[in-house]
N, C-alpha and C positions, 0 to 999 in steps of 0.2 A: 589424293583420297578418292576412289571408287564412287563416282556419282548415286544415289538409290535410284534402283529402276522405277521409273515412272507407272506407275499402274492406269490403266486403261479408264475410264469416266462408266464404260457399259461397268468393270468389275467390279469396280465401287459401289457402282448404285445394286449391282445385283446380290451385294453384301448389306444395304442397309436397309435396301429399298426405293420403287420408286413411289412419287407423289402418289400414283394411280394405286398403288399397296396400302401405303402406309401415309398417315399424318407425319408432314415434314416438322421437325422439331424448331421451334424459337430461335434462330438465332441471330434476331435484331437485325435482320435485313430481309429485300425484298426475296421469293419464291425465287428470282430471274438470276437474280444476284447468286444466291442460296446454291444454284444451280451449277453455277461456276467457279462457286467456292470449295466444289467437292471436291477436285486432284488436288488445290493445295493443301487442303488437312488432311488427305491422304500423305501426301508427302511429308508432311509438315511432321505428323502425327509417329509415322515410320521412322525419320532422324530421330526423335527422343527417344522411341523403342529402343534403337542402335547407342546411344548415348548412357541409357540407363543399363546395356548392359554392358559398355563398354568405359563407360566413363571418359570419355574420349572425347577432347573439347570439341575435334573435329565434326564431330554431328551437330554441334550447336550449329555454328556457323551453318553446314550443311541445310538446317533447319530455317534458318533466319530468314529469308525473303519469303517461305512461302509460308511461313508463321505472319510477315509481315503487311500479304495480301489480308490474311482472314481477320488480326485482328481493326485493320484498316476499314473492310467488308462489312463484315457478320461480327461486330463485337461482340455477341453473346451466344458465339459458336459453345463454348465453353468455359470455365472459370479457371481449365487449367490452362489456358492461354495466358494466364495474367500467374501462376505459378510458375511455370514455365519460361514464362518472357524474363524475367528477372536473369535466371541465367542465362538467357542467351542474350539477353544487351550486355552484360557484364562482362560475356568474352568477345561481341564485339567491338565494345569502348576498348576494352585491352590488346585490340587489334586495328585498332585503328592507327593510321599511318602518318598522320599530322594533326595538329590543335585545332584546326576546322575542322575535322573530319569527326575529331575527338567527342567534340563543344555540341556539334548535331545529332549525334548518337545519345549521349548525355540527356539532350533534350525530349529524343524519342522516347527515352526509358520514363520521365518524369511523366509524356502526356501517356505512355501506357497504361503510367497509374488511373490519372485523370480520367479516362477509359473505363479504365474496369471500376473508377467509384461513381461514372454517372448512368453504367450498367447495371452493378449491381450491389452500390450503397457502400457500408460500414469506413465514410469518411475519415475516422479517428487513426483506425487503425494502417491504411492504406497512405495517408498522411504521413504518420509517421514512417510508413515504411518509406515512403520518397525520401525523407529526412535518413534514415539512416543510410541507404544507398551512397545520399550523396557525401554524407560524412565519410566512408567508405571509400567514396572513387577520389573523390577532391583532399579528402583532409582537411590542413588548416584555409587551403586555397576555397575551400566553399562554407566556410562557419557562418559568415552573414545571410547562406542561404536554408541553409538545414538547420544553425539555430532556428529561424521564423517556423518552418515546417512543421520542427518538434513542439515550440510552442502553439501554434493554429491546434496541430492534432489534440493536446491535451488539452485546449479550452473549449472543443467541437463536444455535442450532447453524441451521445454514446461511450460503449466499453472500448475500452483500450488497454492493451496486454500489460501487465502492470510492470514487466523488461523496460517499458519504452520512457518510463517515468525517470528511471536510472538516468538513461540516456539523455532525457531535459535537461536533470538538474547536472552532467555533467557539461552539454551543450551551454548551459548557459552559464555554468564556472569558465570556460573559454572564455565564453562574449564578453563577460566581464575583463577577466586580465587580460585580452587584447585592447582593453580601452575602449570597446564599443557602447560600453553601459555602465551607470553606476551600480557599486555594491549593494545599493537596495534589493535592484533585482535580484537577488542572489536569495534575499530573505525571502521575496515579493512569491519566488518559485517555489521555494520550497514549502511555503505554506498550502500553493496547491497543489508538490504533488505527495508530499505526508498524507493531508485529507484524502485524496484519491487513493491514497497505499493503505490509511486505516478503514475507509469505506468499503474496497477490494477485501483484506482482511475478516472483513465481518458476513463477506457472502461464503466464505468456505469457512467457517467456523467448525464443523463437524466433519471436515476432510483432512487429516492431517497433514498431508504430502502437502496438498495444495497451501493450505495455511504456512507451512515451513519454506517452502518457496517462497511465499511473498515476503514472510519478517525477513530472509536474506536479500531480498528487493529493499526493504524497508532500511535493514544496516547499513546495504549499498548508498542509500540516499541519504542517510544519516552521517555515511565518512566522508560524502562527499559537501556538506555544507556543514562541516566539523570546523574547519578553520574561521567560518563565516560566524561561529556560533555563540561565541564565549558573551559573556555579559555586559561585559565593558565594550565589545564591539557593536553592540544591538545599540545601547545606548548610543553610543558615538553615531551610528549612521540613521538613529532617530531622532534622538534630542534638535536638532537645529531643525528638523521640519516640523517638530510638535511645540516649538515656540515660534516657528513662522507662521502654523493656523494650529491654534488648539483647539478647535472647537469644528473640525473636520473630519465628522462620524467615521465615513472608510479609513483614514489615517489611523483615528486613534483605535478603531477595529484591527487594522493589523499588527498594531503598538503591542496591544492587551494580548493576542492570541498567539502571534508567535512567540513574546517574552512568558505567557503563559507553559507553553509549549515547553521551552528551553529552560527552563526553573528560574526566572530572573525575575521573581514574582519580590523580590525583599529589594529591587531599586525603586529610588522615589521617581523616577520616571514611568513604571508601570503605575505606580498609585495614583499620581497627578492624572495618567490617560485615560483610569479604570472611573476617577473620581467623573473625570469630563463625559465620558460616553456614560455614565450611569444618569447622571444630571440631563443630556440629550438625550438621552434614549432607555429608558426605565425598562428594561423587557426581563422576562428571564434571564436569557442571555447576561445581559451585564449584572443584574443579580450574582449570576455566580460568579464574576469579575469579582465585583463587592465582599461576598463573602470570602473569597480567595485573599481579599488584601487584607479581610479582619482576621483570618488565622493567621497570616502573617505576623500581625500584628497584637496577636495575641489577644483578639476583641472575643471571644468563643461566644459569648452571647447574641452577639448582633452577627458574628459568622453563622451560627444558627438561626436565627430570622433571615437571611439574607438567600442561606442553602436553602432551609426548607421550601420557602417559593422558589425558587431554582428548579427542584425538583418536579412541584405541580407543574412547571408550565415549560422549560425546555422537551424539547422533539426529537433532539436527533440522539443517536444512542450513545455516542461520544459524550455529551454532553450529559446525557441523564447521568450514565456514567460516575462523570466526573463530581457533579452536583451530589451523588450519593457519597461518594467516596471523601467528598470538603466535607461534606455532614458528619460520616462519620468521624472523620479529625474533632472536628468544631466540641463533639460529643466527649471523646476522648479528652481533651483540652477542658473541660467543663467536669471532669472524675465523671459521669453520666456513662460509665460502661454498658450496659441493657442497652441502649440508646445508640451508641455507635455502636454496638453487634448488630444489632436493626440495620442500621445505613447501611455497614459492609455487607453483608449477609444480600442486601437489593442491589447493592453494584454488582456484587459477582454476576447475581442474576439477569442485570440489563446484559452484561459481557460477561460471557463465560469463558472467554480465552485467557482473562485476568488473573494470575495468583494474586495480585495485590493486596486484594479484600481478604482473602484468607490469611497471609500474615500479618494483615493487621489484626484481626479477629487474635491471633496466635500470641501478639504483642498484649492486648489487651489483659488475656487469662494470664503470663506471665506476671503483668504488673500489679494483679488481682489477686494473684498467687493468697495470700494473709486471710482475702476473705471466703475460703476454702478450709481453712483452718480446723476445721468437726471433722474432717478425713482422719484422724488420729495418725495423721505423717507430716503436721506441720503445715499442712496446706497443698504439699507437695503432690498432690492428684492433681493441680489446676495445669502441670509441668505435661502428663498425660493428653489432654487434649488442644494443649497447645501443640505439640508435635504431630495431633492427628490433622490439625486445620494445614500444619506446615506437610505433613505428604498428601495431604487434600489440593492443595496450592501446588505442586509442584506434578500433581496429575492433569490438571487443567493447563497452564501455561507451564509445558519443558522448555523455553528458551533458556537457553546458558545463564544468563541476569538472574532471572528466578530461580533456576533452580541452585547455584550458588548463594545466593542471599536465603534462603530456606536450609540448605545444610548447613552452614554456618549458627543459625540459629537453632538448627535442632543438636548439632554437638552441644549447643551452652546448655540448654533444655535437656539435652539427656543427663549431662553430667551434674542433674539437681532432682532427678529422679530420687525417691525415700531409698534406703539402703535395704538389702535383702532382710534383714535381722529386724530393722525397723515396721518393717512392712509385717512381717511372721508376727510379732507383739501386736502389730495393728491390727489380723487377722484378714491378713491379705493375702494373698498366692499369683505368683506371676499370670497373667494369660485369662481371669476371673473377670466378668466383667463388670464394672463400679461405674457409681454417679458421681459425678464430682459435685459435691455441696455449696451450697451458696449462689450467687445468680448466675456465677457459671452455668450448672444445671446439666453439663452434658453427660454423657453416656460415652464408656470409654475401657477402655484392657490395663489390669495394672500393670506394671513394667517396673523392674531395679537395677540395680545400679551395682 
C-alpha cells in the first residue's frame, strides 16, 4: 500500500496557523509538545480521510502509529481520537501475529478508553464501551472481564445508553451459567437495570421514536430474565436467605420489589417479607407493600388506608404511580366507583405513557353499566364511554400488550352497544352527542350495533 506523503510541518502550520497568529487550541499537552504533534495529526488525520473514503482497512493500520503518538502526547488533540481509535485497535488486534502481541494491543484499546474518560469524563458510558469491545474481541474467553465492566458502568452516577443495559443483564446471564455467580445475581441485576429502563422511559415520554426504542430495550431485558422469572423460582432462590436473616431491610427490599415487579404478590413469602420491612421500616414505600398484600387479600379497606398514605408520601413517579393505581383497585374492591375513577384518572396523570388507568376506568363503567339505566337503552350508554376510555388508552400507550388488551375489550363493548331500533324509540341518532347518566357522568357519541 502507497505510504501518505508526508506533508511538510511549515504547510501545516500555514494551514492552521502559527502560535504568533492564532491561540493554540487545548490539547492537554505542553505548547513544545503541541508543536511536534502537528505532522502526526497531519498524518494521522489524512489515513482516516483515505479510509472513510475508501473503507479500506488498510488506512487504519496506515493511521495507527501516528494516531498512537498524539493520543499518547496531546490527549485532548480531539475527541475523534477516541471515535476513531476504536477502529483502528480492532484491526490491529485482528492483525496481530501471536497472543503476546494480541494480549498488548487488547490492552492498549482498554487504557485508550481510560484516556479519553480521564480527559473528558462520561465514565458510564465509556465503561461500558470497554466492556462491550471486549465481549466482542475475547467472547466467552474474557466474560470475568467485561461482565465487571458492564456492571461498574451501570452502577457509576451518570447516563448511560439504555443498549448497554441489555447487554448487563445478558452479561450477567453468562456469569451466572458458567458458574461464576449464584442465580440471585440474575434477579439482583435485573432489578437495576428495569429501574434504569423505566427512569430512561420516563425522560422521552413525549418523543415517541425514542420511547419505542427503549420499551424494545425494555422487552430485550425482560426475555432475557424470563426464564429467571416464574414464581416458584424467586421463591426458591429467596426463601432460604429470608429465613436465614428476616429482619435484613436490603434483603427483605429486594424480596418485596422484585416479586412485586413479577406479580408474585399472592405468595406467602412476599407477605411474611412485606409484613417484616413494614414493622422495620414504616415509610411510604412499604405502605404501599402493605396495601399491595391487602388487595391481595381482599382486605380493600385497610388496602385503602395503607394506599392512601402511600400516596401522600411516595417520591418517585413509579411509585406514585403505582400507589394511585393499588388505590384505585382497593376503591374498585370496596363497589366505591367515583373513588377509584379518582385514583386512576391521578395515575394516568403521574404516567402518561400508561393505558392501564384507562382501562380500568373503562372496566369500571362496564361493570356500572345498571346504574346508567335513565339512558332509556337499558343503561347501555355506560358501553359508549367505556370504549371512548379504551381508544383513550390505546392513544397514550400503543405497545402491542395494550393495545390488544383494549381491542379485545372494545369488541365485547361494541357488541352491547343498544340496537339501531332501540336507540330510534330512545330518541337517539347515531353520531349525537349524549351524557351518560348516573355517576358515570361522561360526555360521549351515541353508537349502534
Amino acid at each position: 500500500m502507497k505510504t501518505i506523503k508526508t506533508l511538510t510541518i511549515g504547510l501545516f502550520l500555514a494551514a492552521v496557523g502559527t502560535p504568533a497568529m492564532a491561540q493554540m487550541p487545548n490539547w492537554g499537552c505542553d505548547e513544545e509538545t503541541q508543536q511536534k504533534m502537528l505532522e502526526p495529526v497531519s498524518l494521522y488525520q489524512d489515513a482516516i480521510k483515505q479510509f472513510k473514503a475508501t473503507k479500506d482497512n488498510r488506512w487504519l493500520e496506515e493511521a495507527y502509529p501516528y494516531w498512537h503518538q498524539v493520543v499518547a502526547n496531546c490527549p485532548k488533540q480531539s475527541k475523534n481520537l477516541y471515535n476513531n481509535g476504536g477502529n483502528i485497535m480492532r484491526v490491529m488486534i485482528a492483525k496481530a501475529k501471536t497472543p503476546a502481541e494480541r494480549d498488548t494491543l487488547i490492552e492498549e484499546l482498554m487504557r485508550m478508553y481510560d484516556i479519553r474518560i480521564a480527559n473528558y469524563g462520561e465514565a458510564p458510558k465509556w465503561t461500558a464501551k470497554k466492556a462491550l469491545d471486549l465481549e466482542e474481541i475475547l467472547k466467552e474467553e474474557g466474560l470475568d472481564r467485561y461482565y465487571v465492566l458492564y456492571d461498574q458502568a451501570v452502577r457509576m452516577e451518570g447516563d448511560l445508553e439504555a443498549a448497554y443495559l441489555v447487554k448487563y443483564m445478558e452479561a450477567t446471564i453468562n456469569y451466572v451459567r458458567a458458574g461464576k455467580a449464584d442465580p440471585t445475581l440474575v434477579v439482583d441485576n435485573y432489578d437495576i437495570a428495569s429501574e434504569k429502563l423505566d427512569d430512561e422511559l420516563q425522560k422521552y415520554v413525549d418523543d415517541s421514536v425514542k420511547s419505542a426504542t427503549i420499551r424494545g430495550y425494555i422487552a430485550g431485558v425482560e426475555a432475557a430474565f424470563s426464564p429467571y422469572a416464574t414464581c416458584d423460582q424467586l421463591v426458591e432462590i429467596y426463601s432460604k436467605k429470608f429465613e436465614a436473616d428476616p429482619e435484613n431491610v436490603d434483603l427483605l427490599k429486594k424480596i418485596t420489589n422484585i416479586m412485586s415487579k413479577k406479580g408474585c404478590t399472592d405468595q406467602p413469602l412476599f407477605f411474611s417479607a412485606t409484613e417484616n420491612l413494614y414493622r422495620l421500616e414504616p415509610t411510604p414505600a412499604t405502605a404501599l407493600n402493605m396495601g399491595q398484600m391487602c388487595l391481595i387479600k381482599k382486605d380493600f379497606s385497610k388496602a385503602i388506608e395503607y394506599l392512601s398514605d402511600a400516596t401522600k408520601g411516595v417520591t418517585t413517579q413509579k411509585d406514585k404511580y403505582k400507589a394511585y393505581l393499588y388505590l384505585g383497585h382497593a376503591y374498585s374492591g370496596a363497589k366505591s366507583y367515583s373513588l377509584a375513577r379518582t385514583a386512576y384518572n391521578n395515575a394516568a396523570e403521574v404516567d402518561r405513557t400508561k393505558g392501564e388507568p384507562y382501562r380500568m376506568i373503562a372496566s369500571l363503567y362496564a361493570a356500572s353499566a345498571s346504574s346508567a339505566s335513565e339512558d332509556n337503552v337499558n343503561g347501555h350508554s355506560a358501553y359508549w364511554a367505556a370504549v371512548d376510555k379504551l381508544n383513550k388508552s390505546k392513544s397514550v400507550d400503543p405497545s402491542d400488550e395494550n393495545v390488544e388488551a383494549c381491542n379485545r375489550m372494545i369488541s365485547s363493548y361494541s357488541a352491547r352497544f343498544p340496537k339501531q331500533t332501540d336507540a330510534f324509540m330512545a330518541g337517539l341518532e347515531n353520531g349525537n352527542r349524549f351524557t351518560v347518566p348516573g355517576w358515570i357522568g361522561e360526555s360521549t357519541i351515541v353508537r349502534t350495533r
